[in-house]
Every structure is written in C-alpha cells, then in structure tokens.
N, C-alpha and C positions, 0 to 999 in steps of 0.2 A: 719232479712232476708226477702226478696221479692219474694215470686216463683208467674209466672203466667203458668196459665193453660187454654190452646185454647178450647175452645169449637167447639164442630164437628158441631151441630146445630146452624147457622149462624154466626159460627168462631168469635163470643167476646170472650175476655179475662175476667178470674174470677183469682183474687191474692188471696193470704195465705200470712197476714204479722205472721209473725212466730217468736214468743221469742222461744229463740234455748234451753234458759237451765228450762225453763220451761213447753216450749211443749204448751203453747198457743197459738192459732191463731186467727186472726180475716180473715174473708171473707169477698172478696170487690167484688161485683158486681157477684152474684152468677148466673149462665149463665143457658143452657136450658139440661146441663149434666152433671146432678145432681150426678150421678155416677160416672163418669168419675174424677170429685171434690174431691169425699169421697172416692172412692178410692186411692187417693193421700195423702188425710187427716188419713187414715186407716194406709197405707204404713208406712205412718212417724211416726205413734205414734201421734198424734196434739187430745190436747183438744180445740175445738173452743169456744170461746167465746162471739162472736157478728157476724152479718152479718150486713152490710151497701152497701148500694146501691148510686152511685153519679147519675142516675136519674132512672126515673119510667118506661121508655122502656122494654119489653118481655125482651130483651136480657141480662139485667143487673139485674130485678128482678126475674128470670123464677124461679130458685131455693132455694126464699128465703124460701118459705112454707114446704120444704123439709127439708131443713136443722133448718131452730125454730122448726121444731115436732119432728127432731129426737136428736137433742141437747139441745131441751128447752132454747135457748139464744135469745136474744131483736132481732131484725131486725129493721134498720135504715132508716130514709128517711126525705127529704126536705118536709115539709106541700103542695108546691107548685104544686108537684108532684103524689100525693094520689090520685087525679082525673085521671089521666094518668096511673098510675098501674092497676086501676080498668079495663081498656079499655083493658088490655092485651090483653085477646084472641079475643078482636076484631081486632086490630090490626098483630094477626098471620095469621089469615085467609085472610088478606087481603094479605098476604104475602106468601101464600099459603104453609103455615108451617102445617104439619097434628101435629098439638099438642094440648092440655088444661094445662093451668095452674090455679092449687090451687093457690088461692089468700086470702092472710092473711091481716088484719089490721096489720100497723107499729105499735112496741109498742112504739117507741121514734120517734117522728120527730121536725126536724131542723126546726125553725122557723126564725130564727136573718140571717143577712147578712152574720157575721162572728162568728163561738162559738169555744170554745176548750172544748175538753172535755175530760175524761181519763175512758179506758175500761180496768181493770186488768191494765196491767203495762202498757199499750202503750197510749201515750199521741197522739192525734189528735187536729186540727185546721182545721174546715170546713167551705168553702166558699163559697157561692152561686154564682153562674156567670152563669143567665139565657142568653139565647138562645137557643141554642139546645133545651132546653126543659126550661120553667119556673123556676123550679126547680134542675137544674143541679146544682152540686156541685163538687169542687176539694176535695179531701180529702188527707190532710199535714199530712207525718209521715216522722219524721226527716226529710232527706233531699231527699225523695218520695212523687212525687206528683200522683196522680191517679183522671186521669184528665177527665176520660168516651167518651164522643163522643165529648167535649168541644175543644180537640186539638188533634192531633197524627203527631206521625214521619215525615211521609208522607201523601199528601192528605187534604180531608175535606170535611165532612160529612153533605149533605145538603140533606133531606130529603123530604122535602115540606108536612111533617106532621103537623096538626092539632098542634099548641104549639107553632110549630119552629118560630123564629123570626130574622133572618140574621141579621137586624141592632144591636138589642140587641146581638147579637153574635161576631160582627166584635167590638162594642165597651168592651164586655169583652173579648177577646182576647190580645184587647192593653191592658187592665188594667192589665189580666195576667203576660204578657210582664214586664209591671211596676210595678206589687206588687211584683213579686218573683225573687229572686237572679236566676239570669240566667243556674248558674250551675247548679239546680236542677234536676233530673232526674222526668221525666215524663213518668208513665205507661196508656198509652191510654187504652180506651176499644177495640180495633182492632190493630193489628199489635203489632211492635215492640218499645220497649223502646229507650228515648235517652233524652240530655237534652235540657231544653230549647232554651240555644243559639244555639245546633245544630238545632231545629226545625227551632226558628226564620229566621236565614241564609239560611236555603236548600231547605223549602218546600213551593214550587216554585206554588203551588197552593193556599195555607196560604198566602202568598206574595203579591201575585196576587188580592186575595181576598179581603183584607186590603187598599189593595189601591185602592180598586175601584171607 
C-alpha cells in the first residue's frame, strides 16, 4: 500500500510504503511537516523502518533528522547528493521559508547507477537519473515508481538551481520513458499520481520539453 501525504510547507509529497500485515513502513521523501507525517504514522499504528530520499532538496530531506532520532532507522541518499543536503537552509532562505533544518549524515548512501536492495520485507531497485539534481533517483517498489522532481503528472519543474542540469534531464526522461514498462504508476514529489503513458501522452509541457 502507497499513502502520500502533502506537505503544508511548500506542498511536496512524503509516501508511507506500508506492509499492511505487518505494520511496517518505509518513508519516501520526508517533507518540511514532520508532524503532520507521524501523525499519520501514529494514526495507523506503522513501525517505520527506513527513510529515503530520491534527492537532497529541503523539501524531500527536511524531515529526515526527525524521524532517524525518533525511530532510530538508516536514512537514505544518492552520494551525489550529500553536498546539496548540506546547503539546506541555505537554500530555505533563499526561498524565504522561516525554517532550520537539523541535518544529519545519511547512514547509507546509493553510489552505483542502478542497486536493489531489500529493507524488512520490501524489496527496492534504485536508479540514478541526474538532472534535476545530480543525484536524483527513482525509487521502484513493485509496480511504484517514486520519481521526486525527475517527472510529475503535470508540468516540469525547472529550477535554475545550482545542480540542475536540463540536458542531463531531458536525456533521462527518455531513458525513463525506455527503461520502464509504461503502465507503471508514478508518484511525483508535487501533485498527483498517474502512470507513465499517461504522463508521456498528456503533459503537454514534458512534450514540449523533449522536443526542443
């Protein structure tokens, strides 16, 4: 099971993949309301077991240092990335966010193009497709992709931060495109889910994009 949960503070998305008869979860992309999260996690009963982040962005690592001190579990990340986490609250301020985030060293980080790897029961394949950020990654659970700022529904997130690199973005896009069975469902870090042939078909900005 997939639940995502919107963050109030600059509306990313933070998932709960959740083994239902076990009550474990993993945390993907732990956002800037932290509360908001563990209260959900509370609600359900969820032991969490790991947090992973598919890049080093405020908005996708705000709450990892929250949830590794109060649940003692690993916190994940791209090596490529760890530069760019560091830079958090610089980057809030610049966004005139009034926040500070506790910043923790990852205790695992992704180094290889492509790894699997298995946390408690749930079996992951994590792939690097820089753009967005150097170190951005899709993260594969079954047939969920959780794709960060890499793709979404609608739209396309072009920053002109310090990282971003459009070419290297528009060429993993198509590889996306080509590596994954099209039916797959994609949970972006912003908005709403769907899958990828619908993305590829509809979003007329992606399209656009690509072909330039």
């Amino acid at each position: 099971m997939v639940l995502r949960i919107k963050n109030d503070i600059f509306s990313s998305n933070t998932y709960l993949i959740i083994d239902e008869k076990e009550k474990f979860c993993l945390i993907i992309d732990p956002g800037l309301d932290e509360l908001i999260i563990d209260n959900k996690i509370q609600e359900l009963d969820l032991k969490p077991v790991a947090i992973l982040s598919t890049h080093g962005h405020f908005d996708h690592i705000g709450g990892s240092a929250f949830f590794k001190e109060k649940y003692r579990i690993p916190f994940y990340l791209h090596e490529a990335d760890v530069k760019l986490m560091k830079s958090a609250n610089f980057y809030l301020r610049l966004s005139k966010i009034d926040r500070f985030i506790k910043l923790l060293e990852p205790d695992v980080l992704f180094i290889k193009r492509e790894e699997e790897i298995k946390i408690s029961d749930f079996e992951l394949k994590i792939t690097n497709f820089s753009g967005h950020t150097p170190g951005s990654c899709i993260i594969q659970y079954k047939n969920n992709l959780f794709t960060g700022d890499t793709i979404f529904k609608n739209g396309l997130y072009i920053n002109k931060l310090p990282g971003e690199n459009p070419i290297e973005l528009r060429k993993s896009i198509l590889d996306i495109f080509d590596k994954f069975d099209l039916g797959l469902n994609c949970f972006p870090g912003h908005g709403k889910d769907a899958t990828l042939e619908y993305i590829k078909s509809t979003n007329l900005d992606l399209i656009n994009f690509l072909n330039k």
